[in-house]
N, C-alpha and C positions, 0 to 999 in steps of 0.2 A: 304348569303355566298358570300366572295367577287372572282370576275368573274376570269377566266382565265387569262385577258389580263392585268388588276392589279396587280397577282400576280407577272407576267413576268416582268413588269417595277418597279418591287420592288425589285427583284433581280436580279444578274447577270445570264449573258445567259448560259442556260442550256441544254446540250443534251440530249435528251427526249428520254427514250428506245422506241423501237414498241411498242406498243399496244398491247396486246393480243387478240384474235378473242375469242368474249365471245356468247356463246352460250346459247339462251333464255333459262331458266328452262321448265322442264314440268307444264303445268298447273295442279293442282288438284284442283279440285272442294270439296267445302266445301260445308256440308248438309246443308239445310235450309238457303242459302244465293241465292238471286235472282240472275237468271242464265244471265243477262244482263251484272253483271258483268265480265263475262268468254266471252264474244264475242270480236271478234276479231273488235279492231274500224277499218271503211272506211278511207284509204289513201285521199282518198280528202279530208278531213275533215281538214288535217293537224296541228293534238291535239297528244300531247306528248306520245307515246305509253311506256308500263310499259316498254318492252325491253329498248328502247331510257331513259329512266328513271335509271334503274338498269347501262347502261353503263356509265353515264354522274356521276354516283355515285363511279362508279369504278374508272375511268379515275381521279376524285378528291384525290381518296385515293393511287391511285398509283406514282399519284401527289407529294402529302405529302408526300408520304416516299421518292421518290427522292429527296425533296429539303432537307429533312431532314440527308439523307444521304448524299447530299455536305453540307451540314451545318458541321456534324462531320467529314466529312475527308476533306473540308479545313481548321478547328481548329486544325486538328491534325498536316496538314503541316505547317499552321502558327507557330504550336507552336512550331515545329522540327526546322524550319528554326529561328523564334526567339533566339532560346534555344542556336544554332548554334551562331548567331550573338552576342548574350550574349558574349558569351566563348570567341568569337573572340576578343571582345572589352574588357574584362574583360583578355584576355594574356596579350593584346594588353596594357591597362594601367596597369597592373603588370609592364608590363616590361618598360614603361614610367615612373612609380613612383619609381621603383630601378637603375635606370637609374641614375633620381633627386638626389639619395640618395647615390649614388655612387660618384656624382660631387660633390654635399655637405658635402662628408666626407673628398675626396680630396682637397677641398677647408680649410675646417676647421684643415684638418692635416697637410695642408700648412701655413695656419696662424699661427699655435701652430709652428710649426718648427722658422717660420719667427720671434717671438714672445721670444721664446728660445736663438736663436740666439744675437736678440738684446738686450736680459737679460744678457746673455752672456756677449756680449760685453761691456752691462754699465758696469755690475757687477767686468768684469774682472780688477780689480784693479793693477797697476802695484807692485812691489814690494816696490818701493823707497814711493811708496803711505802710502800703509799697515804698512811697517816701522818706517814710524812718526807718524803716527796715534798711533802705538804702542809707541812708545820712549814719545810722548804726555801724553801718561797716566803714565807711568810710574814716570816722571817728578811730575805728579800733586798728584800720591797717596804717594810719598816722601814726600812732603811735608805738607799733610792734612792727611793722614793715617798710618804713621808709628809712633805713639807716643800714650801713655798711660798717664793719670794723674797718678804723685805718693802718692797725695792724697787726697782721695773722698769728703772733705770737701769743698777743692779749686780744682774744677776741671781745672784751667787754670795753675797751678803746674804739667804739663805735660813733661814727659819726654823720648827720645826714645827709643822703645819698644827691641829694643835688649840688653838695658845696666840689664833688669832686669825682662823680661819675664822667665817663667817658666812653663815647657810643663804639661800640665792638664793629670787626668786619664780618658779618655776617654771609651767606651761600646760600641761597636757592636750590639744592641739589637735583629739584623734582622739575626746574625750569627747563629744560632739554633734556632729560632721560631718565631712566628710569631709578627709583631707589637704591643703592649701595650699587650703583654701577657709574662710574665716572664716564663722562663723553668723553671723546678723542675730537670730536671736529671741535664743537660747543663747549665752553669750558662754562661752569658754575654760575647763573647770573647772580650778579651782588643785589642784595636786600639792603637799601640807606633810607628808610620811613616803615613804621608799622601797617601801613597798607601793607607793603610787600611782605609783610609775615603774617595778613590774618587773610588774606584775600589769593584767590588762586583762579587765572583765567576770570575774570571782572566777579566772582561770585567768590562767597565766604568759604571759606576751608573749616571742616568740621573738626578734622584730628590732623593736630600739626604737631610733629618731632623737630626737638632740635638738640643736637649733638655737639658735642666739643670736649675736650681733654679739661682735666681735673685745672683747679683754678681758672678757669680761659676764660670765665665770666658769665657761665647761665643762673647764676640764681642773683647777681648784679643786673641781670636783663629782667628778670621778673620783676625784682625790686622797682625796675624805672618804669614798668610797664605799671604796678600799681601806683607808683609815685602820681604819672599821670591821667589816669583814670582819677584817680583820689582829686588831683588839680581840676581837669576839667568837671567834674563835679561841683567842687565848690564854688566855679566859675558859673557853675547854671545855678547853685542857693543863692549867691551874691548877688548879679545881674538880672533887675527886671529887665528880660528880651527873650524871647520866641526860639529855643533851641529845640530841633526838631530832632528827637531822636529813634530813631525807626524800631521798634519792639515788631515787627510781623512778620510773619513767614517766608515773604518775601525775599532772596538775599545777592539779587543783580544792583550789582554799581560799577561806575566807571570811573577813567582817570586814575589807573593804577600807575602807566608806564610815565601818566605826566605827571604826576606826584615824586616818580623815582629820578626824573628828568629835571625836575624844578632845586627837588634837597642836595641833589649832586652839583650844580652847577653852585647853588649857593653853600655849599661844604657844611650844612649843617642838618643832620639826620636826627632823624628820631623824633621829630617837634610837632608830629602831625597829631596831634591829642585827641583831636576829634572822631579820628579813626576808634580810636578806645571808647570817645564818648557813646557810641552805636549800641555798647553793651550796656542793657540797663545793670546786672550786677555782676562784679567778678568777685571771686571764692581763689586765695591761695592756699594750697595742701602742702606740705612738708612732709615729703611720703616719706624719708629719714625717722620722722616720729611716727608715722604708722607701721615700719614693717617688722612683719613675724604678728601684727597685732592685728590690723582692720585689712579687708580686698575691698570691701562695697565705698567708692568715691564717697557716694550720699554719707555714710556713716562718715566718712575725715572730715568734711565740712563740716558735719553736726557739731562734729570734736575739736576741728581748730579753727573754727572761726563763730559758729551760732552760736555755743553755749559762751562765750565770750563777751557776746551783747548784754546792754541792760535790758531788755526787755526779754522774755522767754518765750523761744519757738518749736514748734516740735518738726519730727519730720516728714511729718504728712503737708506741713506748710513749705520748708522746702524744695518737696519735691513737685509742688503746685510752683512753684518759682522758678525751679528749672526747666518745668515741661513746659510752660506756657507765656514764658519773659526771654529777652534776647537775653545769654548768659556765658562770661566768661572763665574757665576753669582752669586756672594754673596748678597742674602736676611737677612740683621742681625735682628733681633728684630718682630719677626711676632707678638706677645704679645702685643703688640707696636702698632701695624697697624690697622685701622678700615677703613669699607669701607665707601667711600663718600657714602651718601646718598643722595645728593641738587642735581644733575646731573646724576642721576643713567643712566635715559635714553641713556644718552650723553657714557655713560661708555664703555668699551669694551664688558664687559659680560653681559652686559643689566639686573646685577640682581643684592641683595645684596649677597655677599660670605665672607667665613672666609678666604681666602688664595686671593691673589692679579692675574690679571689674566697674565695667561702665557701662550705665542705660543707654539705647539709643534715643538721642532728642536731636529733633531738626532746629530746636531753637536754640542750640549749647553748642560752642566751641571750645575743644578740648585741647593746649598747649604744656605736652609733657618735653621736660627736659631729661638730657640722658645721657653716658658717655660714649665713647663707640663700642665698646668692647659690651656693655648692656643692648644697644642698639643692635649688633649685630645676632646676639643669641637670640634676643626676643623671636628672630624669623617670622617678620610682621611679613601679611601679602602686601604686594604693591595698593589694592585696592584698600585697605585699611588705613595708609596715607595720603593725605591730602596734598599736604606741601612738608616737605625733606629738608629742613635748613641745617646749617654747620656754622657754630662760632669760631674764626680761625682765629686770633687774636683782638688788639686792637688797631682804630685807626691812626690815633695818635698817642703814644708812650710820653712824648713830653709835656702833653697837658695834661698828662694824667700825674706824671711827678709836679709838676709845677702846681698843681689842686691839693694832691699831697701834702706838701711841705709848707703850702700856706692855712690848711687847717691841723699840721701841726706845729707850725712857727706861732698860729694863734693860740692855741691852746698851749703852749708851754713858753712862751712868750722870747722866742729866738726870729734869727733873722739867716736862718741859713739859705744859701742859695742854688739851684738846680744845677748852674754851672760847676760848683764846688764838685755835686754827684758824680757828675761825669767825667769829671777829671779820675778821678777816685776810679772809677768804672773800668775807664778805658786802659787806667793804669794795669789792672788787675784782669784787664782781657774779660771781663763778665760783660760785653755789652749783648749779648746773644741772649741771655737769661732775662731781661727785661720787655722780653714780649707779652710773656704769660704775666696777667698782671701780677696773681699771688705771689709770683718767684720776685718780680719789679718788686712791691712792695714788703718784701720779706726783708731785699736786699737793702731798700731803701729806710728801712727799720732799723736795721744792723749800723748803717752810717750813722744815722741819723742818733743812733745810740753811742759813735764812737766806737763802735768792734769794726767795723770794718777795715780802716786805713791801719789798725791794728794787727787784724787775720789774713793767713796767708789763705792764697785761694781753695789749698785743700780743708781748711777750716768753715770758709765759705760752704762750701759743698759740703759738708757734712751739718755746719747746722741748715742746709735746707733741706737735706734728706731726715732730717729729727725732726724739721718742722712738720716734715708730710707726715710722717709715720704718728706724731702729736695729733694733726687736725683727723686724721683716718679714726682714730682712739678716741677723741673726744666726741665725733660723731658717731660710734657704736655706743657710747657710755650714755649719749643723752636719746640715744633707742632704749638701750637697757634700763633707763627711769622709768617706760611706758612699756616694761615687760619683756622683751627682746630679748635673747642672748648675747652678752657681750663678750663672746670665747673666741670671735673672730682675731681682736685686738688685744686679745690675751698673750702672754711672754708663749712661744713656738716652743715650749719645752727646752731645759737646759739645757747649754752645751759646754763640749767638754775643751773649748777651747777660750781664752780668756782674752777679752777686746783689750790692745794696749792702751796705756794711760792716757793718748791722742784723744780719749771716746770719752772721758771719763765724767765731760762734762753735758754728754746728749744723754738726758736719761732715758728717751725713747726708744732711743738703737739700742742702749745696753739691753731694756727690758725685752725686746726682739732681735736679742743676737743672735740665734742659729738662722734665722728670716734672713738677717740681715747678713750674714758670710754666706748665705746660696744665694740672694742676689747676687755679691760680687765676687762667686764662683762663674754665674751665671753670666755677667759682662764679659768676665776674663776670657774663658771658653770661645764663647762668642764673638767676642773681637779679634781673638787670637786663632780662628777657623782659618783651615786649611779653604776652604771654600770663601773667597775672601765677599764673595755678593750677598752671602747669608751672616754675614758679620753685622750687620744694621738691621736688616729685617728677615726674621725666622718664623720659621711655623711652631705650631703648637706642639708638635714631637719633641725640639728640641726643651722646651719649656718643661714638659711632664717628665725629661730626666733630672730635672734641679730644684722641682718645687712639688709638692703634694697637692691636693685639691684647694684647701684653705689656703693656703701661700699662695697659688695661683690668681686669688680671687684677690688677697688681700697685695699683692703686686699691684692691678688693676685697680683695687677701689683707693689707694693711694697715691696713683697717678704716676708711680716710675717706672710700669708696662703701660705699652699701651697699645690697643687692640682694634686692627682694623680689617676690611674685606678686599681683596683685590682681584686682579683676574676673572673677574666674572665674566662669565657666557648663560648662555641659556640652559646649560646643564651642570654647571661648576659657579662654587665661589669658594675661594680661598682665604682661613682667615691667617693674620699673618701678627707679629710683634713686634714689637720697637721697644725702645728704652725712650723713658721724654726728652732726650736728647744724648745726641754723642757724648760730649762733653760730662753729662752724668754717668753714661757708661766707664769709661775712661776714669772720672774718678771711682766709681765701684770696684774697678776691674784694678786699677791701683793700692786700692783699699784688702782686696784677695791677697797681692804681695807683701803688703804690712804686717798682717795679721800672720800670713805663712810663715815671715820669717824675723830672727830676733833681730839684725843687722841690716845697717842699708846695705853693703856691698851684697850680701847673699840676694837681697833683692833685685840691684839694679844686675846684678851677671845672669838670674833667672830670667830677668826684664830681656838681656841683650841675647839670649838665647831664643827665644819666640819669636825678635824682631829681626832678623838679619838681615830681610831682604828690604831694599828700597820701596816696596809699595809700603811698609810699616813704619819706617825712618822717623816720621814726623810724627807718628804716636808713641814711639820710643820715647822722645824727646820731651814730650808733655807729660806723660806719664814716669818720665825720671826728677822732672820737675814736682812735682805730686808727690813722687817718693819722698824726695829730700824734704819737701815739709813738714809732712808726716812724721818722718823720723825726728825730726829736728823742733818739731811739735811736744813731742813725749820728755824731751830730758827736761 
């Protein structure tokens, strides 16, 4: 056992209670144990007596429990006194890290102040600045934006758009229901004034679509829409008087439905210019020339419209003009547009996407044009649209020929007359084709040249299918100036069958003639279905056994598929195909027969075999007519 004086220099000094006075036991004697044991030992002896024993045993034990009891009551003060110190230190850098955190907010809400300010300041552009900058653009879309070809053949027969524009019928689509889903009770409401295309429920629409089939007239609507921005601008340079143009955040107005109520009654749309004047600057892009090239908006403006002016702006200053000026952004041609894929990383959106990428500004309205068949892939959310509008044609076709022929009776100094047209027209059954207006004045070109009252109608149709397959090609050729792949409009690879001499003079179908015999593989088929309701409009299955991916697309960006969504529910939508009309089906699908065989009889007996039954009779008949021109075309 280790001794007393060990233990004391092992611990700290301790105050030791008394002692107890311990009183020896009684001795009892045990039976049959030698009674030597029980004597008392002799003090001189000086041998450890059992009392002296028993105390030195006590004393040990009384020992232990004293040190044991400062053992637990000075853990218990340590740890009271730790516990304390804790708290203290632990206020203590509470209130040192809130402190930090206090200085650091003041500091960083002093930067942001600091920071605002000097945004401010750049940003604050004087007036006389903002002025030419605007007067700048206005100058440059006079000159490059206000003019239309008069006709599609020779697009540089361009002439200005006010001597012979004519206001479209426009749709509402988003006015009673929801995007790509047509109402049953509510049918479409018409849009007849640019209120009703920049404004949605009394307030401004931030991202408006609008859709329509190849020629129907959307980048002739942008054009008018610059035309008159451009007008009532100079209206405000010209006239000293007080036009009040709203630049603020703000975007409640009224008198939508009596604006729509007033242009109807007096039959004249689209005149409401003031509605434009609201924008202090609008920006048109030509997404045609950016794609495969640019996604970031801000970059296409920098590129077809800034660097354009005479004076030089960078894009730090533009994008101070869009965040913080009322601003209008015309996107014409989304159809048109693909995304670069070579520099994706480099791009804004760091992905590939259908739609180009766009900042969010509350001071910008953004008016992309598109065909349906882009429209529908995009798979825009309903909330990503503001207002859903559709070009269906026009309102009036004979002002539009009658604009026509008087700036080109000016310009080539004749005196033909509308009525002439139509005689001619009606003779040749094309009055259907003068909706669209591309096809009206493609047609009205051909007379006007003397081919018309010449060609027979299947002549007719074929150079308008040469025209599209031309205009499709020369807009990937003038992508491909600005880097673009132009393989879409490239010849579809050889084939091994040889267009007859009827062709000899479209050089566009010759260059895509395997394209062009599965289109009218693809009529023929198609019209000539067992299933006579999928005869006009089919789904995409049927499509992907007659065309590859390219052909598919280039179908649709030439406007003789076309591509829409039907049947929608809240869990389905279906998308579906057309040909831009029967009548072009018909002649494709007549054109399958020509090409099949060397003879008209072998054709018209093939013809009378597909058609036997009375519901076909009278596409027999059209298409025997087709035949015989065809054939009768070639010798």
């Amino acid at each position: 056992m280790m001794s007393k004086k060990t233990k004391q220099s092992s611990l700290p000094p301790l105050r030791m209670p008394p002692l107890p006075v311990v009183e020896a036991p009684p001795v009892t004697r045990v039976a049959g144990c030698d009674d030597k044991l029980y004597e008392k030992p002799e003090e001189s002896t000086g041998a450890t007596t059992l009392d002296g024993r028993l105390l030195e045993l006590e004393v040990d034990r009384v020992y232990e429990q004293g040190v044991t009891r400062f053992r637990e009551e000075t853990s218990s003060a340590c740890a009271d006194v730790l516990g304390e110190l804790q708290g203290e230190m632990s206020a203590m850098s509470g209130r040192q890290i809130r402190a930090f955190e206090t200085q650091l907010s003041e500091r960083h809400s002093a930067i942001v102040r600091e920071e605002e300010r000097l945004r401010n300041a750049f940003f604050a552009f004087t007036e006389e600045q903002l002025l030419e900058f605007q007067k700048s653009i206005v100058v440059h879309y006079q000159k490059r934006n206000c003019t239309l070809s008069l006709t599609p053949s020779v697009p540089t027969n361009d002439e200005h758009l006010d001597k012979f524009y004519i206001s479209p019928s426009i749709l509402d689509r988003k006015a009673h229901s929801q995007p790509f889903v047509s109402s049953v009770t509510e049918p479409p409401a018409p849009v007849r004034c640019f209120r009703g295309v920049f404004y949605h429920n009394n307030y401004i629409a931030h991202n408006i679509y609008m859709e329509g089939e190849s020629g129907i007239g959307k980048s002739a609507f942008c054009a008018k829409i610059v035309l008159e921005w451009c007008r009532f601008r100079e209206h405000e340079y010209t006239h000293a008087q007080d036009i009040h143009v709203r630049d603020e955040a703000s975007d409640h107005i009224s008198g939508l439905g009596e604006c729509n109520t007033r242009l109807h009654a007096a039959g004249d749309g689209f005149r409401d210019g003031s509605v434009l004047g609201e924008f202090r600057f609008l920006f048109v892009v030509c997404l045609r020339d950016a794609s495969e090239v640019e996604c970031d908006i801000d970059q296409m403006i920098m590129h077809q419209v800034v660097k354009y002016l005479p004076m030089e702006y960078d894009l730090t200053f533009l994008k101070a003009i869009l965040a913080h000026h009322r601003c209008l952004v015309l996107l014409d041609g989304l159809d048109e547009w693909l995304h670069p894929e070579r520099n994706i990383r480099q791009c804004a959106c760091k992905r590939s996407t259908v739609v180009p990428f766009c900042r969010t500004r509350t001071s910008c309205t953004v008016l992309t044009t598109t065909r349906h068949w882009k429209m529908a892939n995009a798979k825009l959310r309903d909330s990503e649209i503001d207002k859903h509008l559709e070009i269906v044609g026009l309102e009036n076709t004979d002002d539009l020929i009658n604009r026509v022929l008087g700036s080109l009776n000016s310009r080539y100094g004749r005196t033909l007359m509308k009525e002439q047209f139509d005689q001619e027209v009606d003779m040749r059954h094309c009055r259907h084709l003068i909706a669209r207006p591309i096809i009206c004045m493609q047609l009205l070109s051909l007379w006007y040249d003397g081919h018309l009252h010449s060609s027979s109608v299947a002549r007719i149709y074929s150079s308008m299918v040469d025209m599209l397959f031309r205009r499709a090609r020369d807009k990937k050729e003038d992508a491909a100036d600005l880097g673009a792949s132009s393989a879409l409009y490239q010849s579809f690879g050889s084939s091994d069958v040889e267009l007859p001499r009827f062709y000899q003079l479209h050089r566009n179908i010759i260059d895509n003639c395997n394209f062009f015999l599965k289109l009218c593989k693809l009529a023929f088929d198609t019209l000539f279905t067992l299933d006579r309701e999928s005869s006009i409009v089919f789904d995409g299955k049927v499509v992907n056994k007659y065309l590859s991916g390219l052909e598919w697309i280039a179908a649709l960006e030439t406007g003789i598929l076309s591509q829409t969504q039907s049947l929608s529910t809240l869990t389905e939508r279906r998308t579906m195909y057309t040909f831009m009309h029967r009548s072009f089906q018909e002649f494709l699908a007549a054109a399958f027969l020509h090409v099949r065989f060397a003879r008209l009889e072998e054709a018209l007996e093939s013809l009378l075999w597909v058609t036997d039954s009375e519901e076909t009779g009278d596409i027999s008949a059209r298409l025997s007519d087709l035949l015989e021109e065809m054939y009768r075309g070639q010798i």
